[in-house]
mmCIF file of the N, C-alpha and C atoms, coordinates in Angstrom:
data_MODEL
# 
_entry.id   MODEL 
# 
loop_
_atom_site.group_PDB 
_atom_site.id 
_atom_site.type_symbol 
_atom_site.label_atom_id 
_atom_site.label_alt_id 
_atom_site.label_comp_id 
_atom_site.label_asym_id 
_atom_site.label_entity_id 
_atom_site.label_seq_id 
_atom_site.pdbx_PDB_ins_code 
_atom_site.Cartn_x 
_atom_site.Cartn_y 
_atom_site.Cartn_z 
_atom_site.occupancy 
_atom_site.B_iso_or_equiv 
_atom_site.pdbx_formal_charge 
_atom_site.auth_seq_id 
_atom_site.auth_comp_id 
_atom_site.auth_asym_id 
_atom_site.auth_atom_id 
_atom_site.pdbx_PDB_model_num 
ATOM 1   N N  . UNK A 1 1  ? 9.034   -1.183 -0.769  1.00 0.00 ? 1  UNK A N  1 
ATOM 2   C CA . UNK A 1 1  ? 9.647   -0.020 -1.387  1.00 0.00 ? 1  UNK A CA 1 
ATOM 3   C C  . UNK A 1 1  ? 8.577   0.707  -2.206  1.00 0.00 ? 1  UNK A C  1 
ATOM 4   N N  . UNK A 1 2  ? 8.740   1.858  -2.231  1.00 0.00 ? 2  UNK A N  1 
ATOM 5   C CA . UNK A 1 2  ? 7.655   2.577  -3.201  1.00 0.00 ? 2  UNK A CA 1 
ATOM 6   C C  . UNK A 1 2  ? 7.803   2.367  -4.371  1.00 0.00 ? 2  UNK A C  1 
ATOM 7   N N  . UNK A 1 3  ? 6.543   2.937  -5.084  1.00 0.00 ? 3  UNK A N  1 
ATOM 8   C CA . UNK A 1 3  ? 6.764   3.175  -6.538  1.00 0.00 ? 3  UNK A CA 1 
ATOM 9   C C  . UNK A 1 3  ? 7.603   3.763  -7.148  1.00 0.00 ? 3  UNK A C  1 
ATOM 10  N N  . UNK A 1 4  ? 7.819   4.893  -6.207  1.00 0.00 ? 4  UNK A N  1 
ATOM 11  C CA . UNK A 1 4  ? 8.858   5.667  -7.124  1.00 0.00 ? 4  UNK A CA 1 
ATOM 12  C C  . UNK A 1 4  ? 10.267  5.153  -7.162  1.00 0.00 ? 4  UNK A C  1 
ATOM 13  N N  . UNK A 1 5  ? 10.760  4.676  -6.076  1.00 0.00 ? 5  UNK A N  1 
ATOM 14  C CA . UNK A 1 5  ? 11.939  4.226  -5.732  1.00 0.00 ? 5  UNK A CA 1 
ATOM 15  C C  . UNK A 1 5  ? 12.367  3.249  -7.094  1.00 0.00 ? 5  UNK A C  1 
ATOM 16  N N  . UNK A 1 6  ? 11.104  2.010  -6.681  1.00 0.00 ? 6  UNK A N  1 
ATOM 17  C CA . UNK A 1 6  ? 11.188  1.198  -8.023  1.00 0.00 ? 6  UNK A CA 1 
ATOM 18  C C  . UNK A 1 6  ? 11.153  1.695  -9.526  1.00 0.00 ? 6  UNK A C  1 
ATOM 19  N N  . UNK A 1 7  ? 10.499  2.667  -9.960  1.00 0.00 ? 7  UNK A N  1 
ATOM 20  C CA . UNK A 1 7  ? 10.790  3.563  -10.986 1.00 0.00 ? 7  UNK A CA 1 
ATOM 21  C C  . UNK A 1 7  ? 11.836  4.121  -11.512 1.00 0.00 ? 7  UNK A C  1 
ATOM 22  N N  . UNK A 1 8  ? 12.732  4.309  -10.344 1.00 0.00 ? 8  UNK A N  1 
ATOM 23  C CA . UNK A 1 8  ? 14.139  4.829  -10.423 1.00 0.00 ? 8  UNK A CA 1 
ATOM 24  C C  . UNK A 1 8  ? 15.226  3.975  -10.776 1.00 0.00 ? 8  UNK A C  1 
ATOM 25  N N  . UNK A 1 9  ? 14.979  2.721  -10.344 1.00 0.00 ? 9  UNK A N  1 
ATOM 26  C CA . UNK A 1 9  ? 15.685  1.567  -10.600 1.00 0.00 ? 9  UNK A CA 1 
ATOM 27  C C  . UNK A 1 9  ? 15.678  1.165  -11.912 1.00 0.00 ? 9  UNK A C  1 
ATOM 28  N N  . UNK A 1 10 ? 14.564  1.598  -12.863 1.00 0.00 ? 10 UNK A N  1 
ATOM 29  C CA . UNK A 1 10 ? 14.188  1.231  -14.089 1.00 0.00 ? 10 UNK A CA 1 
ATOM 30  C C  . UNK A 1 10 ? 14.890  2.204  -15.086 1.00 0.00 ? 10 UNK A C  1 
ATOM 31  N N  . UNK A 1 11 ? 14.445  3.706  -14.862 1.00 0.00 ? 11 UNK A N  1 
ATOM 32  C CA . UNK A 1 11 ? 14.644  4.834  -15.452 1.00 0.00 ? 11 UNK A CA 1 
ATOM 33  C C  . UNK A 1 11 ? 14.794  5.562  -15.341 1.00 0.00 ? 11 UNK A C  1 
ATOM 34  N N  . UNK A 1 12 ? 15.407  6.802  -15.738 1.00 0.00 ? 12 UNK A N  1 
ATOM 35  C CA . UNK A 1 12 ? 15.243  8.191  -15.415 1.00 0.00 ? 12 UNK A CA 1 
ATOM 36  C C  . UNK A 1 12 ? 14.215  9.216  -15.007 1.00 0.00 ? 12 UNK A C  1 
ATOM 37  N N  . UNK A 1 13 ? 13.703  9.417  -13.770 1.00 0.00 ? 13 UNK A N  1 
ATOM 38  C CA . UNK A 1 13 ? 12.320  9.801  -14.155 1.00 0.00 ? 13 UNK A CA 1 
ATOM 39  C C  . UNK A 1 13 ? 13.035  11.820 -13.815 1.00 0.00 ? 13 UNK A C  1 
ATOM 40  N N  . UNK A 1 14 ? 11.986  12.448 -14.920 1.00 0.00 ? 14 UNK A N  1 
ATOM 41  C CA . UNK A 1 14 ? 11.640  13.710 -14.572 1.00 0.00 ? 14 UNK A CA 1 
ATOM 42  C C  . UNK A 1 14 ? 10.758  14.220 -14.071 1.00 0.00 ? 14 UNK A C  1 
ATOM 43  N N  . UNK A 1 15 ? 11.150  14.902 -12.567 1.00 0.00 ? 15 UNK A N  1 
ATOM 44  C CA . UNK A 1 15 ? 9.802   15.299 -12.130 1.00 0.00 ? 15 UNK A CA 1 
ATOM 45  C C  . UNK A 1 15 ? 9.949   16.738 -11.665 1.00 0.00 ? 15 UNK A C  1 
ATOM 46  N N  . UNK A 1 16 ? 9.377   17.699 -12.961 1.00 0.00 ? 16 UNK A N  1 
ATOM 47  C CA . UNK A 1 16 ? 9.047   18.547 -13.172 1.00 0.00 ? 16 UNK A CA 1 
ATOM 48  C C  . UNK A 1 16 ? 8.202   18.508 -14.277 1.00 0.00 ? 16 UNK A C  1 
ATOM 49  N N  . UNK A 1 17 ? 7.504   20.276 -14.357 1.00 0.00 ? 17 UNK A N  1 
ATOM 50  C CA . UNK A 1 17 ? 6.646   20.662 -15.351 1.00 0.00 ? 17 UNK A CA 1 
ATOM 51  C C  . UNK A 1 17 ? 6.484   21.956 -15.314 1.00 0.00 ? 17 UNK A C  1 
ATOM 52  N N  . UNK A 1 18 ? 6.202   22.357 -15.928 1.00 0.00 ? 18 UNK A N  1 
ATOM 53  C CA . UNK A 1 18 ? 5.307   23.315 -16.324 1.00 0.00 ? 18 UNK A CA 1 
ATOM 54  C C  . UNK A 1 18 ? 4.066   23.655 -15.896 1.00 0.00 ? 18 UNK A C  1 
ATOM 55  N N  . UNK A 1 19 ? 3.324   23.688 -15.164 1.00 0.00 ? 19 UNK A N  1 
ATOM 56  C CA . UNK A 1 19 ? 2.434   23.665 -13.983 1.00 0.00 ? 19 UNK A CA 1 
ATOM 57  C C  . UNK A 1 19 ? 2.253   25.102 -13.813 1.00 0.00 ? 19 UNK A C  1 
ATOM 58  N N  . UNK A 1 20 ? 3.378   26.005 -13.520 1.00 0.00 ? 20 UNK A N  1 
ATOM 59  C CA . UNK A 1 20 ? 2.858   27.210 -13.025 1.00 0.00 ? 20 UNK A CA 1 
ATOM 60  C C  . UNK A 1 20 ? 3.017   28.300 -14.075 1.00 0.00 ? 20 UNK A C  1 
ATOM 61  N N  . UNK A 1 21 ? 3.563   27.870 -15.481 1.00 0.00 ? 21 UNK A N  1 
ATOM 62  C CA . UNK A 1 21 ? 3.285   28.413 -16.643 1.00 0.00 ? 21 UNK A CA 1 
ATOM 63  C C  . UNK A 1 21 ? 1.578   28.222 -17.268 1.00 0.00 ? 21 UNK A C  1 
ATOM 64  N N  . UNK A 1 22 ? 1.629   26.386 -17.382 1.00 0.00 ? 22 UNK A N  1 
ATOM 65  C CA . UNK A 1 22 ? -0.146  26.074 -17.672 1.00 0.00 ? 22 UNK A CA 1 
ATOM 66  C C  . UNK A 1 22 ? -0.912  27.272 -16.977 1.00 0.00 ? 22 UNK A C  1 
ATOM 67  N N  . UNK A 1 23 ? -0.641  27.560 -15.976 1.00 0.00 ? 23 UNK A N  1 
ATOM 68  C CA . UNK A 1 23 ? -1.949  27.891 -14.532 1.00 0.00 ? 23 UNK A CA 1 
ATOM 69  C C  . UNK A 1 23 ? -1.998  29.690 -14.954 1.00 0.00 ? 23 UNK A C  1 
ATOM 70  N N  . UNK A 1 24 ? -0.963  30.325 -15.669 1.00 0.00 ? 24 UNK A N  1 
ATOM 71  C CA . UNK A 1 24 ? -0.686  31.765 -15.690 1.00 0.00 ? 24 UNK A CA 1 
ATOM 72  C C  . UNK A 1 24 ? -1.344  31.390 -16.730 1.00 0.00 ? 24 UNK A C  1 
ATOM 73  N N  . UNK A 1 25 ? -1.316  30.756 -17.573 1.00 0.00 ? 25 UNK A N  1 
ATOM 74  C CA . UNK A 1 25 ? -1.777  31.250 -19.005 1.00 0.00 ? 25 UNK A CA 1 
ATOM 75  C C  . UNK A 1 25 ? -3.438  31.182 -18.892 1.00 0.00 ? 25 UNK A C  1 
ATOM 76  N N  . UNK A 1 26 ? -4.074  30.989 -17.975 1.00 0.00 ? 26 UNK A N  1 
ATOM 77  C CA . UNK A 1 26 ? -5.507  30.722 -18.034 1.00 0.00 ? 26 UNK A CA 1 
ATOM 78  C C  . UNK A 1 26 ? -5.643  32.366 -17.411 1.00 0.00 ? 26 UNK A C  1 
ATOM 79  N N  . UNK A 1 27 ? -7.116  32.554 -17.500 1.00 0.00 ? 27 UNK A N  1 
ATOM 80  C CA . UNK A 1 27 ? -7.983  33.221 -16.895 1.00 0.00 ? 27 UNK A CA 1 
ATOM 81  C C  . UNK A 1 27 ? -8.566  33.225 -15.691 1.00 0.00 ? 27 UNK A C  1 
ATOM 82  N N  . UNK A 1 28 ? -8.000  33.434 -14.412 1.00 0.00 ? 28 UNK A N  1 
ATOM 83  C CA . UNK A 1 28 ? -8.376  33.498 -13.185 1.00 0.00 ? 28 UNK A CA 1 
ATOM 84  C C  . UNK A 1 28 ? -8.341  34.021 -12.708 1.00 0.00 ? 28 UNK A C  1 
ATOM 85  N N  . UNK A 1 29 ? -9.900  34.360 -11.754 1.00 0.00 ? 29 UNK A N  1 
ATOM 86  C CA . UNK A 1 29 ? -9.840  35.688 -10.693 1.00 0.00 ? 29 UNK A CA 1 
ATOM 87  C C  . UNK A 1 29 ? -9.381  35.067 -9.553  1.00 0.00 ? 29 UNK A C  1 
ATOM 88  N N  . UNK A 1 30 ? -9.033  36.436 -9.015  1.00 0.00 ? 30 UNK A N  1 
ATOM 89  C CA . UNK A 1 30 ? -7.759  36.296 -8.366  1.00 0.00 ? 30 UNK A CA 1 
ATOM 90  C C  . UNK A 1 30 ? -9.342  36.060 -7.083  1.00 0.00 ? 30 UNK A C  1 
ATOM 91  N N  . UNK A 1 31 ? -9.847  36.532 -6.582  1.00 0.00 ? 31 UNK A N  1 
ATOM 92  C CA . UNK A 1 31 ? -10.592 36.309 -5.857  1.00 0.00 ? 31 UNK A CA 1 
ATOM 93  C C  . UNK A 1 31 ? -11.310 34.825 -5.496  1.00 0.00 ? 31 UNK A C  1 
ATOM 94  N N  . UNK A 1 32 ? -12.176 34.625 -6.670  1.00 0.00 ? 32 UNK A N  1 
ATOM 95  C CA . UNK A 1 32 ? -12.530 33.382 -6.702  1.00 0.00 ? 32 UNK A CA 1 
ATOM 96  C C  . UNK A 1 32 ? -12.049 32.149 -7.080  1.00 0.00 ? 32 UNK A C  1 
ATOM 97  N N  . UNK A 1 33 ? -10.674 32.148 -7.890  1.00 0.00 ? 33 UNK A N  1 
ATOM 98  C CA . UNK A 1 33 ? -9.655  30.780 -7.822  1.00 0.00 ? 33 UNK A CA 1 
ATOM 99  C C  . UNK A 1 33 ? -8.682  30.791 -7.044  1.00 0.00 ? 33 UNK A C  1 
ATOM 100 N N  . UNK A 1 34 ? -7.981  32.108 -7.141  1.00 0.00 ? 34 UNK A N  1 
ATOM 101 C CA . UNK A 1 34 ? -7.236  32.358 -5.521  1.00 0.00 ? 34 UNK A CA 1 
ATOM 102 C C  . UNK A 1 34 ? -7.245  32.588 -4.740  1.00 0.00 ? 34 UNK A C  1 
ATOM 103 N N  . UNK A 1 35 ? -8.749  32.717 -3.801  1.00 0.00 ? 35 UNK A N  1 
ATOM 104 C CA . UNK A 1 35 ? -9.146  32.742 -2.666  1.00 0.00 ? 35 UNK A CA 1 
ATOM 105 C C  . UNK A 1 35 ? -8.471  34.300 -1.930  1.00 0.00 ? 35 UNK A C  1 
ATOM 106 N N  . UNK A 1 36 ? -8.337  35.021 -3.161  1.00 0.00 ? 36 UNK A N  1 
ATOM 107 C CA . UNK A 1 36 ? -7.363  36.860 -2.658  1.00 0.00 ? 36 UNK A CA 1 
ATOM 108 C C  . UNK A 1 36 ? -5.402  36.811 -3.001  1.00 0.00 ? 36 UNK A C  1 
ATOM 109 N N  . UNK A 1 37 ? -5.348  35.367 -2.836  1.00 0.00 ? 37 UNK A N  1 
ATOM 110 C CA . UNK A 1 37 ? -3.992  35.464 -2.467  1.00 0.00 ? 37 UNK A CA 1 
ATOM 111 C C  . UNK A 1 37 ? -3.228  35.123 -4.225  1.00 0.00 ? 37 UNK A C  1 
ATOM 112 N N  . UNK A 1 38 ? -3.313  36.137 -4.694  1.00 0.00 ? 38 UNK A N  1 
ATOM 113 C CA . UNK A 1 38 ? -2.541  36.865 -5.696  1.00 0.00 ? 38 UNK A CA 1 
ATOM 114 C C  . UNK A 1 38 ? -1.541  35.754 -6.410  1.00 0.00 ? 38 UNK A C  1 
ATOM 115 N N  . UNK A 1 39 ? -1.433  34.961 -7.306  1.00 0.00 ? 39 UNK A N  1 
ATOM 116 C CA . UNK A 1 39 ? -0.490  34.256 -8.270  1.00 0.00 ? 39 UNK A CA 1 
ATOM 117 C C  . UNK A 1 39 ? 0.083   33.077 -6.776  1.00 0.00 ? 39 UNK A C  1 
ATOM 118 N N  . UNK A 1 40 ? -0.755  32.632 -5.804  1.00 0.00 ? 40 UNK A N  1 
ATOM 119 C CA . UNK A 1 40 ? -0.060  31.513 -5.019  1.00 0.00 ? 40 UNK A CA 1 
ATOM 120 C C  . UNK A 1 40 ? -0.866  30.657 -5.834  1.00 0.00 ? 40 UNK A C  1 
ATOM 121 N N  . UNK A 1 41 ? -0.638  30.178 -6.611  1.00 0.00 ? 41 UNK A N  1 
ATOM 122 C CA . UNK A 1 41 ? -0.772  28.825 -7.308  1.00 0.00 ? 41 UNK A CA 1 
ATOM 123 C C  . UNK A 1 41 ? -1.067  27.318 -6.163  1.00 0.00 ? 41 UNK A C  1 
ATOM 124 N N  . UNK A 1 42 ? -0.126  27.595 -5.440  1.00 0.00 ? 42 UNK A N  1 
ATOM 125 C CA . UNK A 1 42 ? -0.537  26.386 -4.271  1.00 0.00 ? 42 UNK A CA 1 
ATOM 126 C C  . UNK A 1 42 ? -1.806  26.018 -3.681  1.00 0.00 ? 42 UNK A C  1 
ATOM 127 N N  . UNK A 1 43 ? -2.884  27.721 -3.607  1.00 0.00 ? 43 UNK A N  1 
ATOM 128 C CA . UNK A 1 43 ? -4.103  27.529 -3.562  1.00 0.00 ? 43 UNK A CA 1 
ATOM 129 C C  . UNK A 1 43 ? -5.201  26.863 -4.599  1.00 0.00 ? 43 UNK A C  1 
ATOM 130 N N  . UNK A 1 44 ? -4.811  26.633 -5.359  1.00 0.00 ? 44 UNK A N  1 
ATOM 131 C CA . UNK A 1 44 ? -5.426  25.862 -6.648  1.00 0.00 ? 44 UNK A CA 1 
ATOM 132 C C  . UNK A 1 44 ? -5.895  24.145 -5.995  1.00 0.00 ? 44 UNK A C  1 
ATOM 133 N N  . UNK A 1 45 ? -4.898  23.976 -5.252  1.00 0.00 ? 45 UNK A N  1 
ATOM 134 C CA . UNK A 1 45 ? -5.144  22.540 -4.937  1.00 0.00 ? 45 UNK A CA 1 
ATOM 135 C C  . UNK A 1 45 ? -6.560  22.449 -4.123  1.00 0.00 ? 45 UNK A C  1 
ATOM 136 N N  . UNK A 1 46 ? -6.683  23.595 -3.490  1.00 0.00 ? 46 UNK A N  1 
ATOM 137 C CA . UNK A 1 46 ? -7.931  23.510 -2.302  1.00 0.00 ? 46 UNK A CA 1 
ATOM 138 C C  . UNK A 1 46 ? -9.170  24.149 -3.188  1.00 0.00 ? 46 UNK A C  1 
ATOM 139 N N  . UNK A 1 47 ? -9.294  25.622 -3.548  1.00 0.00 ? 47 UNK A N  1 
ATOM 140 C CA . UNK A 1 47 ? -9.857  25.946 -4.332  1.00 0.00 ? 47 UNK A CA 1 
ATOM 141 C C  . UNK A 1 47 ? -10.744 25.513 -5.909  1.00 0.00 ? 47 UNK A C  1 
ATOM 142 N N  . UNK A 1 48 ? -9.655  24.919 -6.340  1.00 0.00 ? 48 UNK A N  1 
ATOM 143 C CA . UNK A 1 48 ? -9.806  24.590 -8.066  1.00 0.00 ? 48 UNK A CA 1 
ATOM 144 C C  . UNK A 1 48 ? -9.065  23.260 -8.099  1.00 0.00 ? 48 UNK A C  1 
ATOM 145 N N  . UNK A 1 49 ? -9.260  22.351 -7.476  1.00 0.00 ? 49 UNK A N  1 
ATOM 146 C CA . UNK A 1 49 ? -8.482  20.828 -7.776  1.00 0.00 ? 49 UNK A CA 1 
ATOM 147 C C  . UNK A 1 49 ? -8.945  20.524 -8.943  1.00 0.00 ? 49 UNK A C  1 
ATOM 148 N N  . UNK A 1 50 ? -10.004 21.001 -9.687  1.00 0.00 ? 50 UNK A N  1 
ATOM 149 C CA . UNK A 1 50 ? -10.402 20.648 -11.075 1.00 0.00 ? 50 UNK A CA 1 
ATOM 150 C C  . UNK A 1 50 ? -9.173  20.822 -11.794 1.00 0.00 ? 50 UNK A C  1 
ATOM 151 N N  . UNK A 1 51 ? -8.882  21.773 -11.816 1.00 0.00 ? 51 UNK A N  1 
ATOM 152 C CA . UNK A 1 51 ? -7.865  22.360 -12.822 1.00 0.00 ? 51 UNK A CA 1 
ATOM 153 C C  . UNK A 1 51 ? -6.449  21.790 -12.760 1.00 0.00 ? 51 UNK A C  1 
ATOM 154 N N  . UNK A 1 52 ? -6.089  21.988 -11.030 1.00 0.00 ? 52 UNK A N  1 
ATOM 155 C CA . UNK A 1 52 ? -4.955  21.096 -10.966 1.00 0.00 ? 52 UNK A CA 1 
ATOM 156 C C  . UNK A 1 52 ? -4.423  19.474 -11.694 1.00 0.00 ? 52 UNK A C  1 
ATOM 157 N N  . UNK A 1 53 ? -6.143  18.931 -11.641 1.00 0.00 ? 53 UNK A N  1 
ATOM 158 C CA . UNK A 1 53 ? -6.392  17.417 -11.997 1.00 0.00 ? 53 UNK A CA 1 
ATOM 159 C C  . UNK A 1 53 ? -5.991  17.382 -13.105 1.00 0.00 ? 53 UNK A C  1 
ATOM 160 N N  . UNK A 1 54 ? -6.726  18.404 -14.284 1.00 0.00 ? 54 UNK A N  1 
ATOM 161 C CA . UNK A 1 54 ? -6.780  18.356 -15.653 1.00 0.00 ? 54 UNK A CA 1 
ATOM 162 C C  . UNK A 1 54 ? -4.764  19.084 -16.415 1.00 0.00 ? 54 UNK A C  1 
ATOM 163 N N  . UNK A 1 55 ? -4.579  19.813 -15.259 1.00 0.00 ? 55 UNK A N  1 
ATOM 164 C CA . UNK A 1 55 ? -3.340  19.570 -15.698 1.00 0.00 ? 55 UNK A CA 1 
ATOM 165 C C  . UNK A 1 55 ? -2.280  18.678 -15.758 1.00 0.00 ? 55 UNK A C  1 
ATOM 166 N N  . UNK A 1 56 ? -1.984  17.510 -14.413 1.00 0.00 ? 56 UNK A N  1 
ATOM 167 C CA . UNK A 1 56 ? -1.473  17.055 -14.379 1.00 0.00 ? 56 UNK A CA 1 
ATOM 168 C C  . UNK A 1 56 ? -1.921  15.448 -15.054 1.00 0.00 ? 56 UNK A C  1 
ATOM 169 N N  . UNK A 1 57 ? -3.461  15.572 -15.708 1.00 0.00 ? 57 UNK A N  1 
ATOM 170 C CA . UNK A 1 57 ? -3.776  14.596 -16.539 1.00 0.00 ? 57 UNK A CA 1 
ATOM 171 C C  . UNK A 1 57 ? -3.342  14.563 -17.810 1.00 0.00 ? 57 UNK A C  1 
ATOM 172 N N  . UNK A 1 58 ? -3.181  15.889 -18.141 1.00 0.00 ? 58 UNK A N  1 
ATOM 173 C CA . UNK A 1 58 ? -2.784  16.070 -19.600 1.00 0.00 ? 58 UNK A CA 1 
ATOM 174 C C  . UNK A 1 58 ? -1.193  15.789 -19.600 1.00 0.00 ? 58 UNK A C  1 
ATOM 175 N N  . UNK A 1 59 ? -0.226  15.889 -18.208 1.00 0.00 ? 59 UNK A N  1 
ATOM 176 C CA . UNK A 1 59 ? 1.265   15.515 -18.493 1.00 0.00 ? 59 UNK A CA 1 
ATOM 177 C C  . UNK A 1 59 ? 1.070   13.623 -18.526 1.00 0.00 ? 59 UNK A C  1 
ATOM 178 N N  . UNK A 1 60 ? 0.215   12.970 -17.703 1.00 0.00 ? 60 UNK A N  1 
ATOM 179 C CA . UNK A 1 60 ? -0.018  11.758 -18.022 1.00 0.00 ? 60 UNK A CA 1 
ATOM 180 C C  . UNK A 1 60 ? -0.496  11.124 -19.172 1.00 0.00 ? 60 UNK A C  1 
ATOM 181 N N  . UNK A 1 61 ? -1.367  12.181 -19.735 1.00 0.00 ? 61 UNK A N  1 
ATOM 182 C CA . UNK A 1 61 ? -1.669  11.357 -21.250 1.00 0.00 ? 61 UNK A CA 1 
ATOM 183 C C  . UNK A 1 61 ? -0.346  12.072 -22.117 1.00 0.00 ? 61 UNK A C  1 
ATOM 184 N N  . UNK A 1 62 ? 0.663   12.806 -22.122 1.00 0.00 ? 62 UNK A N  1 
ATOM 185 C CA . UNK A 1 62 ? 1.729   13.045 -22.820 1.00 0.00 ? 62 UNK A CA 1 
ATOM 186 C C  . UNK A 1 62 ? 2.852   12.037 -22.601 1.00 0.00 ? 62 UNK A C  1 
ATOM 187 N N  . UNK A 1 63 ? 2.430   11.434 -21.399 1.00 0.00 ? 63 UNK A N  1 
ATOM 188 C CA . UNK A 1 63 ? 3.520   10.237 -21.547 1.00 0.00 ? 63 UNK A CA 1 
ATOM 189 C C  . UNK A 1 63 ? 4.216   10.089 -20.157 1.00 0.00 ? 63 UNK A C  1 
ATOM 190 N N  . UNK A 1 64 ? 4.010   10.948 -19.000 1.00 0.00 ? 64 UNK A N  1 
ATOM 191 C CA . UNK A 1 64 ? 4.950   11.536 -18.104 1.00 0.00 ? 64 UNK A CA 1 
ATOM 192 C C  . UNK A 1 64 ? 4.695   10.222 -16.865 1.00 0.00 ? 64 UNK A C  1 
ATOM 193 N N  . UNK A 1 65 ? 5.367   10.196 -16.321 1.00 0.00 ? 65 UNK A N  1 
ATOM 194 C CA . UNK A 1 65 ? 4.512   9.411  -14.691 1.00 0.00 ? 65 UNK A CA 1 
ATOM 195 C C  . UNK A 1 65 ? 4.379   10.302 -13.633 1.00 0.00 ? 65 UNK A C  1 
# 
């Protein structure tokens, strides 16, 4: 069984965030972090995985899984 499954068995988990609020509030050209394609955030993963990383590190050091 997965992790998560087993996780569920334990607790409530929330899985959401704030992700595409973090990502607006920065400074990014639209060219060179979004590869042209205008507020798709989804391109971040290919483009800028830095950023993606450091966001979803900072919901892990807040406590999140």
């Amino acid at each position: 069984m997965s992790r998560l499954f087993e996780a569920l068995k334990e607790r409530v988990l929330l899985c959401d965030g704030g992700t595409g609020s973090r990502v607006q509030a920065m400074s990014l050209d639209v060219e060179r972090d979004y590869a042209g394609k205008e507020n798709c955030t989804e391109i971040l993963c290919r483009t800028r995985p830095d950023i993606v990383r450091e966001i979803h590190r900072g919901y892990l050091q807040a406590g999140a899984d």
